[in-house]
N, C-alpha and C positions, 0 to 999 in steps of 0.2 A: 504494500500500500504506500502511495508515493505521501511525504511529509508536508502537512500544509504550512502555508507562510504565517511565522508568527505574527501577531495580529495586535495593535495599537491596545492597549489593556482599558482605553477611556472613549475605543471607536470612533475619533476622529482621523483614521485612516495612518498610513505610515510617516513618521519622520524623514527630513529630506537626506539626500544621500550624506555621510558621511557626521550627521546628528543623532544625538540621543537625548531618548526621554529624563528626565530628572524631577522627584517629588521630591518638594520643601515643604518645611511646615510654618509657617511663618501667622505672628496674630493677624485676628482680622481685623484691625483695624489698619493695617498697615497694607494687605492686601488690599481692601475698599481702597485706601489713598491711591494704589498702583493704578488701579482700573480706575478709577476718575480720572486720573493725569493722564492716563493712557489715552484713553477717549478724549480727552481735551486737547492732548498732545497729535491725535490721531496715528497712534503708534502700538503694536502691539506690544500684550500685557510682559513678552520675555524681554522686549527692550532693556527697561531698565535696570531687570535683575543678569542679563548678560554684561551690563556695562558695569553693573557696581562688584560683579567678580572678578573682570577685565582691572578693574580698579584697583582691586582688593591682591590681586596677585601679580601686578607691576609694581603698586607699594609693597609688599612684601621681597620681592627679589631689588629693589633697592636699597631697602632694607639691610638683608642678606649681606649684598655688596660692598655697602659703606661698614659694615660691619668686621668683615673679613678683608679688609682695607687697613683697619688701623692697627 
């Protein structure tokens, strides 16, 4: 019996090539803020949880550096 394709676990069909899914648990208040801003910003809701990791782990390997620098 041939294997079927693993299948999106929340049915919005498959992630784009070379992405993966990720669950956070984050309050809801702070979620509501995301999706207001999002919607205001017209940007979707992984925007700006992609940029504040982007963020989060450029200050940290600077971090790193200046560290092992002195």
């Amino acid at each position: 019996m041939p294997s079927q394709p693993k299948r999106d676990p929340l049915g919005s069909g498959s992630c784009a090539a070379g992405k993966r899914q990720v669950l956070i648990i984050m309050d809801q208040d702070v979620i509501k803020s995301v999706k207001v801003r999002g919607v205001e910003d017209d940007i979707k809701m992984s925007t700006p949880w992609k940029k504040a990791v982007r963020d989060w782990l450029s200050k940290r390997k600077r971090d790193r550096a200046a560290s092992k620098a002195v």
